[in-house]
N, C-alpha and C positions, 0 to 999 in steps of 0.2 A: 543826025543831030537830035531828031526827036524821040527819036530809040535809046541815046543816052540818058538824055532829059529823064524818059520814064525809068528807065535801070536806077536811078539816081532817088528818083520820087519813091519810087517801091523800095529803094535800100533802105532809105530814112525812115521809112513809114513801119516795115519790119522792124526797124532798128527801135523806133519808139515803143511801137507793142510790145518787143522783148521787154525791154526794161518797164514799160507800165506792169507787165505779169510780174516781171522777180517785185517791184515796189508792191501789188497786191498782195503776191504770195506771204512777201515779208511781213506786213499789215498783219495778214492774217495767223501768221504763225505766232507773230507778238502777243496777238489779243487773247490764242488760242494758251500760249504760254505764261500771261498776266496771270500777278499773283493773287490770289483771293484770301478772305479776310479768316485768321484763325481765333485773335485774342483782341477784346475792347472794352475800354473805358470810359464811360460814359455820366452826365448829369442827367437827370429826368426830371421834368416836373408832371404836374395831371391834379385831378382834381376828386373826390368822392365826396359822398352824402354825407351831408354833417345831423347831429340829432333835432332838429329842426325842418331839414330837406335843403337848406340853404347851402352851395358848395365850400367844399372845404380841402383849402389849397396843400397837394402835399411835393415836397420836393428831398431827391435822393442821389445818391449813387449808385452807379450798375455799372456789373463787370459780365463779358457777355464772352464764352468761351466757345467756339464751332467744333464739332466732335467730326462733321463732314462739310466742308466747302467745296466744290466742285467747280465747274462750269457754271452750270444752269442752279446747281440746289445747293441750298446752306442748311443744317440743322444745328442748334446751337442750347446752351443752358444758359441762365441767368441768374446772378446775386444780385440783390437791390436790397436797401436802406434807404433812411432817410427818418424824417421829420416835418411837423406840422400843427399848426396852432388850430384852435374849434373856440368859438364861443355862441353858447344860447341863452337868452334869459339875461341871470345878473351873473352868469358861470363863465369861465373859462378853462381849458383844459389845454397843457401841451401833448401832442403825440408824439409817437414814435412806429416805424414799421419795418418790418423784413421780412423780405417775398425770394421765394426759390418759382423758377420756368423753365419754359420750354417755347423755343421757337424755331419755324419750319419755314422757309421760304425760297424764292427765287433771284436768281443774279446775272448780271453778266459780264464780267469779267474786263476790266478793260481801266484806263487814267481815271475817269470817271466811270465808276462802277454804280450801276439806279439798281435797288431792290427794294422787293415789297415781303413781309415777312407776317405770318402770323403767330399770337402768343397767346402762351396761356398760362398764370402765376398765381402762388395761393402763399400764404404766410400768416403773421401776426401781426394785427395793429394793437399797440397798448396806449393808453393815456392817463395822464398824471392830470388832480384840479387842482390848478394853482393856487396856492398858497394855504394847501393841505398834502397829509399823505396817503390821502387818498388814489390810487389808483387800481386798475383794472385791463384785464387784453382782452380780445377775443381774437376770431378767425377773419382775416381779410382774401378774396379770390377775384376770380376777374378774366377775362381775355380781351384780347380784340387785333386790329391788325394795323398797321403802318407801312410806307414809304421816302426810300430816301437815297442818298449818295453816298460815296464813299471816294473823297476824291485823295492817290496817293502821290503823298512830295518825293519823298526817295526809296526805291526798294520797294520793303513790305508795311514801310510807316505812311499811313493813313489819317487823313477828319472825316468825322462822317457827323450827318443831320439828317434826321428821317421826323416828321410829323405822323400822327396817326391818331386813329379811335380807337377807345377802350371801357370797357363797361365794367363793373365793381360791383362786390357786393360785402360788406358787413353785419355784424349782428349787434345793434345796438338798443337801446332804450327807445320806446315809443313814449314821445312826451307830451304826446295830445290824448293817448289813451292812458298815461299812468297817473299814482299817485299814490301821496308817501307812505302809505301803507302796503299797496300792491304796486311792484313794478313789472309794465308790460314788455314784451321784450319783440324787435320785430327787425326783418330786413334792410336793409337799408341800402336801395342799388341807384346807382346814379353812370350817366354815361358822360363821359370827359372827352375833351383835345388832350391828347401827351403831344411836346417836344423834346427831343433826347438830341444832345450833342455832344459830340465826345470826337478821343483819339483810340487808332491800334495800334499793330503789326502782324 
């Protein structure tokens, strides 16, 4: 009887292990299989130095293309635009900007997928003062790095929200050292919070 008993205990007990290995295995075959992100669309906001030193808020669109997603690594380009208002003094000025990058990062692969990515992007800020025609560009650069999710509803469609740090640099007017005679012309780096939320596939 007790020699049954155990035949019966060890059958079941194998039996469960079987099927816990195929349920791991399959776990693992899925996660190894999960798709990773190739194309996305995204809002941005952040912030840079305004001619003052006071921030100044800018907000865009970014489209973010992966030339390699893998497992573990993503490499990817970047278009971003966007828009932003500055005021110092009794001035005001609207901007405008568009940034070309590059970002390098890590992932892994799964319903929710967490990566941390670093960038780095250079373009043109320009601005108008309002209520002239006055305007002007220069060069805007910058890097820094983020973290976030990517969690997908069906297939290879995707939301993703990553937060991060980024540092900026402009070439603008020094307006503690200039005047109207001579204008001095000087850096202007400031470091920001980004949020970017967006969709893929």
């Amino acid at each position: 009887m007790r020699g049954r008993i155990f035949v019966a205990l060890a059958s079941l007990a194998f039996s469960a292990a079987a099927q816990a290995d195929e349920m791991l295995s399959t776990s693992v075959e899925w996660q190894a299989e999960h798709a990773t992100p190739r194309l996305k669309a995204s809002y941005r906001t952040f912030t840079i130095a305004g001619l003052d030193e006071t921030p100044v808020r800018l907000q865009g669109v970014q489209l973010d293309a992966y030339a390699v997603s893998e497992r573990w690594l993503r490499v990817g380009f970047e278009l971003e635009g966007g828009t932003g208002s500055a005021g110092w003094a009794l001035a005001s000025a609207t901007l405008g900007y568009g940034l070309v990058g590059l970002t390098v990062g890590v992932q892994y692969p799964a319903r929710v997928t967490p990566f941390v990515e670093g960038r780095f992007f250079a373009g043109v800020l320009a601005g108008v003062l309002d209520g002239t025609d006055e305007a002007a560009a220069t060069w805007l650069y910058g890097g820094g790095v983020e973290a976030g999710v990517e969690v997908y509803l069906h297939g290879r469609t995707y939301l993703s929200a990553a937060v991060g740090w980024m540092r900026s640099s402009w070439r603008g007017v020094d307006v503690n050292e200039s005047t109207a005679g001579n204008l001095v012309y000087t850096d202007l780096v400031a470091d920001s919070f980004t949020v970017k939320v967006g969709i893929g596939f």
